[in-house]
N, C-alpha and C positions, 0 to 999 in steps of 0.2 A: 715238522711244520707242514709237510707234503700231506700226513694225514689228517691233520686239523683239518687243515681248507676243502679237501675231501670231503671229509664230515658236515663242515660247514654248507658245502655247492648243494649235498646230496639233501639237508636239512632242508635250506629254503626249497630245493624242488617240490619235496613233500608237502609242503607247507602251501605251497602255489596248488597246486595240484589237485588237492584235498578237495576244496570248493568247488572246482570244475565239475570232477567226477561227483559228488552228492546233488551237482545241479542236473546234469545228465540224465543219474537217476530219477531223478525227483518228475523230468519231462520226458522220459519214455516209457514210463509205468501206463499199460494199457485200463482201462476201464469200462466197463458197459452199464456202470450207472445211469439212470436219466429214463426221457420217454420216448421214444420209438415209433417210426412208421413201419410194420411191418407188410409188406405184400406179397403174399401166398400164393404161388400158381399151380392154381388146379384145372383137371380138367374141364369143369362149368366155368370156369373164369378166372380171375384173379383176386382175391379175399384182402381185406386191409383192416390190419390191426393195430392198436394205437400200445402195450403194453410199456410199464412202468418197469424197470427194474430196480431195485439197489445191490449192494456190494460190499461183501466184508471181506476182505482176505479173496479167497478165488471160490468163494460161498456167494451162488448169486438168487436171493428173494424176490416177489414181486407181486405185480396184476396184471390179468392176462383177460381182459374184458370183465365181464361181471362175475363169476365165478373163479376162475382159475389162477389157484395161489400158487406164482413161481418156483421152482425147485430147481436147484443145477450148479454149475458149476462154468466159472471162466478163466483157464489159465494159458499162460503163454501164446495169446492171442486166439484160443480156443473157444467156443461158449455150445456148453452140452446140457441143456434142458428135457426136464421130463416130468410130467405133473396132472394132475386127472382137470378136461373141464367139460363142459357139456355144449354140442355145438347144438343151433337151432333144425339145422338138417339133417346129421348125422346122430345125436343122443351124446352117450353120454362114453368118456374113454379117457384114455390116453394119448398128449400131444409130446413129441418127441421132435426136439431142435437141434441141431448142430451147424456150428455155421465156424465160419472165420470172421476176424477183425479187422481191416485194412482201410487206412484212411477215410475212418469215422464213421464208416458204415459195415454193414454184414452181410455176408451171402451164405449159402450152405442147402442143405437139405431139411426137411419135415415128413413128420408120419404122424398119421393119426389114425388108429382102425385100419381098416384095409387101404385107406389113401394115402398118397405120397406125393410129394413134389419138391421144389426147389423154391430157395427164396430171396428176395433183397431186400434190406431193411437201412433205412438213415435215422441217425440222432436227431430230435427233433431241438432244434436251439429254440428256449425258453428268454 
């Protein structure tokens, strides 16, 4: 009988518990779908870019102004871009992004050709 009820306590706890945790998941799954403010500092100033991204898996696509079709990756709160575009001042290359993810916004480093800097970027709420 001791182990019936056993069986039974440990049943319903399952049972309870199941929904919590799938809700859990469901609300800490990161994302950096959507559009973007991003601003670039360099040394002439600070550069602001409005890019579009989507999101498959930790496959991340996009627009990166008129030219530049996203390429990269976002996992476990990481986001590691790299993708050919052409600037108006510098011609034509490679932009290289890595940043973090932390409440809704991004920071991290860029390269492009011989330049580099640091950047901060917010999801633009539509």
């Amino acid at each position: 009988m001791k182990n019936l009820l056993a069986m039974f306590i440990l049943l319903i706890g399952a049972t309870l518990l199941v929904p919590f945790s799938a809700a859990k998941t469901a609300q800490t799954t990161p994302s950096v779908a959507g559009k973007w403010h991003f601003v670039l500092s360099t040394e002439g100033g600070d550069r602001i870019f409005e890019p579009v991204f989507q999101q498959e898996g930790d496959k991340v696509t996009g627009k990166w102004g008129a030219d530049g079709n996203v390429k990269g990756t976002f996992s476990e709160g990481k986001l590691a871009l790299e993708f050919p575009v052409t600037s108006e001042e510098a011609g034509p290359g490679t932009l290289k992004i890595n940043g973090t993810l932390a409440d809704d916004g991004l920071t991290g480093e860029w390269a492009f050709n011989d330049y580099a800097g640091s950047f901060k970027a917010t999801r633009i709420k539509e």
